[in-house]
FIBA-687613 format. One line per field, with one value per residue (C-alpha): residue number from 1; residue in three letters; x, y, z. Coordinates in steps of 0.25 Angstrom, whole numbers, plus 5000, padded with zeros to 4 digits. Layout:
REM FIBA-687613
vexkol = NUM, ...
bapa = ALA, ...
X = X, ...
Y = Y, ...
Z = Z, ...
***
This chain:
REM FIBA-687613
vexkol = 1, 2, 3, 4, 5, 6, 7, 8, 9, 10, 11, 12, 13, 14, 15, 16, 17, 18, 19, 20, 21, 22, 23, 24, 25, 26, 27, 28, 29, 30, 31, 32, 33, 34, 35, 36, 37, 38, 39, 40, 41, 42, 43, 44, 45, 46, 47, 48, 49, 50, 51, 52, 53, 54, 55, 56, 57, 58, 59, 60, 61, 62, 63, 64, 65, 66, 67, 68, 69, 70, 71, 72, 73, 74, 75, 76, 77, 78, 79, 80, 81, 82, 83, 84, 85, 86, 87, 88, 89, 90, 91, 92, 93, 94, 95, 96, 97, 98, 99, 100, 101, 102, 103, 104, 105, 106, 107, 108, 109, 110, 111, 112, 113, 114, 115, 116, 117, 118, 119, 120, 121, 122, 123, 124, 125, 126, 127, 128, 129, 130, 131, 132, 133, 134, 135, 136, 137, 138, 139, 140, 141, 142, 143, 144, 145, 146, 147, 148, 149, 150, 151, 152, 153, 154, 155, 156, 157, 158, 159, 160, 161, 162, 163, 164, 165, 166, 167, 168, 169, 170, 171, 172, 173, 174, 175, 176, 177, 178, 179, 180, 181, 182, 183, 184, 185, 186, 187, 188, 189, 190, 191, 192, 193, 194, 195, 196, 197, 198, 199, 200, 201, 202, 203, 204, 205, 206, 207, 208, 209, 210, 211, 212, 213, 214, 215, 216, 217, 218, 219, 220, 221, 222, 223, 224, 225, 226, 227
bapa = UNK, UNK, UNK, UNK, UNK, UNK, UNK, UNK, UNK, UNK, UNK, UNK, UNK, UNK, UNK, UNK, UNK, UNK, UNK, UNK, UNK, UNK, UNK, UNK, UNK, UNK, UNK, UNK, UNK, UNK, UNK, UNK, UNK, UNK, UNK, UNK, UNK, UNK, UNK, UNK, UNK, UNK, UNK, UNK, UNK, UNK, UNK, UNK, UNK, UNK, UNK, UNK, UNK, UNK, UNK, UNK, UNK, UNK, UNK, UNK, UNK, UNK, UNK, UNK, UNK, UNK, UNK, UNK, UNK, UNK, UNK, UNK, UNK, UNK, UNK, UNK, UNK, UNK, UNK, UNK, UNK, UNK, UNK, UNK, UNK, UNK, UNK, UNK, UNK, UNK, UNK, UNK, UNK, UNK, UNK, UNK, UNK, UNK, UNK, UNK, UNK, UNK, UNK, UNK, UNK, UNK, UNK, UNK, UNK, UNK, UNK, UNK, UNK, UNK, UNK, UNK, UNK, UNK, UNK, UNK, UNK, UNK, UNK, UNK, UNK, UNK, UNK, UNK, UNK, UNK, UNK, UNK, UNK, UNK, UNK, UNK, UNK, UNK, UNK, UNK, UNK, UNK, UNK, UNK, UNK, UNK, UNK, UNK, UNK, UNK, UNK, UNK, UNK, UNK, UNK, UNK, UNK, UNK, UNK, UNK, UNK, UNK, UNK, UNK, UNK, UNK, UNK, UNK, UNK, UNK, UNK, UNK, UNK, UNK, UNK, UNK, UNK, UNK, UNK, UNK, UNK, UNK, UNK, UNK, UNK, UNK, UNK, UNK, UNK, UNK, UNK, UNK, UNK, UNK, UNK, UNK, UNK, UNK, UNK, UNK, UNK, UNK, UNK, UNK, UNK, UNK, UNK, UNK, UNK, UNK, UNK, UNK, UNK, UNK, UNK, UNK, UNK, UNK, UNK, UNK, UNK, UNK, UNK, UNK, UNK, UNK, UNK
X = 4928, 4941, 4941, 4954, 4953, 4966, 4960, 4946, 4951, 4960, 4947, 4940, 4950, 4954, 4941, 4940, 4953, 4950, 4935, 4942, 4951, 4942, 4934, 4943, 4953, 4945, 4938, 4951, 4948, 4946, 4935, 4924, 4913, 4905, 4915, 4919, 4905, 4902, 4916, 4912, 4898, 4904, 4916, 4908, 4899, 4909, 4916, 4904, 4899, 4913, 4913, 4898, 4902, 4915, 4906, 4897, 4896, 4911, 4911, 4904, 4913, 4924, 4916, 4916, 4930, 4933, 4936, 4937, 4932, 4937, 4920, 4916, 4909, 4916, 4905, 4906, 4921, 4919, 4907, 4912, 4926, 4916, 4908, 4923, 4927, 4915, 4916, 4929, 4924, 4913, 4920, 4930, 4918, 4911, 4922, 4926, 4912, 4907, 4919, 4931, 4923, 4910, 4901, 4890, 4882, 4874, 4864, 4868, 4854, 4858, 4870, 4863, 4856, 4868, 4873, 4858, 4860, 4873, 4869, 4857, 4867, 4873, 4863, 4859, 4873, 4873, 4858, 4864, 4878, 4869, 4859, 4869, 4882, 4884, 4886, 4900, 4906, 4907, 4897, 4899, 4892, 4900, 4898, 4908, 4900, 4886, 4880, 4864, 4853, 4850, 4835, 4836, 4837, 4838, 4838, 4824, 4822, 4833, 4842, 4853, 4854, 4869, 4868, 4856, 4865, 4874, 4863, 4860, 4879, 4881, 4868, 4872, 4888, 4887, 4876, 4884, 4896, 4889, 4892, 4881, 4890, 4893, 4878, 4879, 4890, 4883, 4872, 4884, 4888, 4873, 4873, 4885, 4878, 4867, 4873, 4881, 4869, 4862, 4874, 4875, 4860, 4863, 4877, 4867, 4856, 4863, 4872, 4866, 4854, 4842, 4845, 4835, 4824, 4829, 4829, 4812, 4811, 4819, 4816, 4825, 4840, 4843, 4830, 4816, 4807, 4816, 4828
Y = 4852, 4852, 4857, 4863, 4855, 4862, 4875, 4872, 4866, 4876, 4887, 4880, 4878, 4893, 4897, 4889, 4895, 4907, 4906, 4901, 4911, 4925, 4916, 4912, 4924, 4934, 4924, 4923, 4909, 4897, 4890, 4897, 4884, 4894, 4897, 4883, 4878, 4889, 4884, 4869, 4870, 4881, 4875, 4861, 4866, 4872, 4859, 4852, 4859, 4861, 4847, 4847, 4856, 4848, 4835, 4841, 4854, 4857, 4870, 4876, 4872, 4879, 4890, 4893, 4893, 4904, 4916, 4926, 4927, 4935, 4936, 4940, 4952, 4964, 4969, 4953, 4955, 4965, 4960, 4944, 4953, 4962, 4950, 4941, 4953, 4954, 4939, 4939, 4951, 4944, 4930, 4941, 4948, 4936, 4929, 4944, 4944, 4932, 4927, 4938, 4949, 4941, 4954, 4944, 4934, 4926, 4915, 4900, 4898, 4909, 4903, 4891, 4897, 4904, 4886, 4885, 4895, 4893, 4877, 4884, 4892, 4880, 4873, 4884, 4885, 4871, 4871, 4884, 4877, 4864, 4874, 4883, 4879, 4894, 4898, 4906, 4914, 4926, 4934, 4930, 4921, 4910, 4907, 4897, 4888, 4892, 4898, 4898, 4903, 4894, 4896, 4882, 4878, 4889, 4899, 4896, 4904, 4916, 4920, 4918, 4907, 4906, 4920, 4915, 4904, 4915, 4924, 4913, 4909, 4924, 4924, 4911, 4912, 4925, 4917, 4905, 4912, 4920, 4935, 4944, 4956, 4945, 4943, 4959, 4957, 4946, 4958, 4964, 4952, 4949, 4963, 4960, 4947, 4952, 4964, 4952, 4945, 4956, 4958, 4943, 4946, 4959, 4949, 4937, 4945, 4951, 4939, 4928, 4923, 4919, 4924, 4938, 4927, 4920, 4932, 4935, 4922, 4922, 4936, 4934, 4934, 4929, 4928, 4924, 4933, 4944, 4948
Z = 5256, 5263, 5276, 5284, 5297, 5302, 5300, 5306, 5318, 5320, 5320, 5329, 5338, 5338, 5339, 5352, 5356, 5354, 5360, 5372, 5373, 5373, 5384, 5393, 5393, 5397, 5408, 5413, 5416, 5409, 5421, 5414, 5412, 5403, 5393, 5391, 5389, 5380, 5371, 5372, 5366, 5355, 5349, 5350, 5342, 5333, 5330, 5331, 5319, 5313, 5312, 5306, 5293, 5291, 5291, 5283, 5276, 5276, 5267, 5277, 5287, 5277, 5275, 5290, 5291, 5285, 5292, 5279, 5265, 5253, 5249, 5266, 5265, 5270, 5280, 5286, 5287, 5299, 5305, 5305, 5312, 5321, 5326, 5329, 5336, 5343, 5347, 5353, 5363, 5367, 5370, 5377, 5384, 5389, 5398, 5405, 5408, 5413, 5420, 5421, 5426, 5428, 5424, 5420, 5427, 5419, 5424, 5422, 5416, 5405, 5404, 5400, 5391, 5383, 5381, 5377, 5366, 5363, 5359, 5350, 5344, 5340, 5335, 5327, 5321, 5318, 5310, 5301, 5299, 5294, 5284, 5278, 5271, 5269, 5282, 5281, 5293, 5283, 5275, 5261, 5248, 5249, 5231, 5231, 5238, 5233, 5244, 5243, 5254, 5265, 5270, 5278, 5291, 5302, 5290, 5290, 5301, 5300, 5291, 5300, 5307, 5312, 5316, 5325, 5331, 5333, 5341, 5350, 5351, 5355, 5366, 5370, 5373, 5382, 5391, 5392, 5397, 5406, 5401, 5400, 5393, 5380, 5378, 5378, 5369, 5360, 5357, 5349, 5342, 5337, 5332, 5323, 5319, 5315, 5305, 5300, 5298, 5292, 5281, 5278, 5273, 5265, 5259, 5256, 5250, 5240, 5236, 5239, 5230, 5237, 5252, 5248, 5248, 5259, 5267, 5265, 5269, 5283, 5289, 5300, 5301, 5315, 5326, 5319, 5322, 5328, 5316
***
């Protein structure tokens, strides 16, 4: 499957840019250790795996690319927007708190933790990536490719397992960069998440054969034992 290499790189490399910029902006500084750590490990891990699905499981790779879809479904379109949006204000929050105005003070030793969960996160994201050729940014049956139920893996365990990595990225982040109001804000963004979550279910049981059954088998969407 040909891939655009133009247009991938291009993504990443705006997506770093534009990263950087909500970050650094609003610091009013660009000597902030936190924030340049917390770029590094991420966009490592973004090309690290980028490279992964071109090497090895490219449709998904092309899948992922896309940032629209005629078939996405409606409800998606303004929750995939609600959740962009609520990203940039956080990446917007978080420097005007933690260096700007320096409102938080978080520990070093939680700041460790938030690398800790950060590198769990990615882990996470990689396993899901390896069990699940199907794992499109947008809510829809992909049919062209013969999408089928994936119980393997970290879907053993929940029915959601990139949303899980995504739980521990959006713990994570706020820690690392020392702002107690975008772990506030991350609360928010979990909530959106997890309706999303919810409706990706309602989507899958109704058109996706097989994924009903799936669902008696894994009870829980994000956390084991908790939801």
């Amino acid at each position: 499957m040909k891939i655009n290499l133009s247009l991938l790189a291009g993504q990443i490399i705006f997506l770093f840019l534009v990263f950087a910029l909500l970050l650094f902006l609003p610091a009013g500084t660009i000597a902030w250790p936190a924030a340049w750590t917390f770029l590094a490990l991420f966009f490592v891990f973004v090309i690290a795996i980028t490279i992964w699905l071109y090497q090895y499981n490219p449709g998904l790779l092309k899948e992922r690319m896309k940032v629209a879809s005629p078939d996405q479904k409606a409800l998606d379109r303004v929750l995939f927007l609600m959740l962009q949006f609520g990203v940039v204000a956080w990446l917007i929050l978080m420097p005007l708190d933690a260096v700007r105005f320096q409102w938080s003070q978080v520990p070093l030793v939680l700041q460790g933790v938030g690398t800790i969960l950060l590198l769990c996160s990615f882990y996470l994201f990689f396993i899901t990536f390896r069990e699940n050729s199907y794992l499109s940014p947008l809510l829809r049956i992909q049919q062209e490719r013969g999408q089928t139920v994936v119980s393997s893996g970290p879907y053993r365990y929940v029915r959601h397992p990139m949303y899980a990595g995504a739980l521990l990225w959006i713990i994570g982040t706020p820690l690392l960069l020392g702002s107690w109001y975008g772990l506030l804000w991350a609360l928010l963004l979990v909530a959106l998440m997890g309706r999303r979550a919810v409706v990706e279910e309602h989507m899958l049981r109704a058109e996706l054969q097989g994924y009903d059954s799936y669902m008696s088998k894994v009870k829980y969407r994000l956390i084991p034992y908790v939801w």
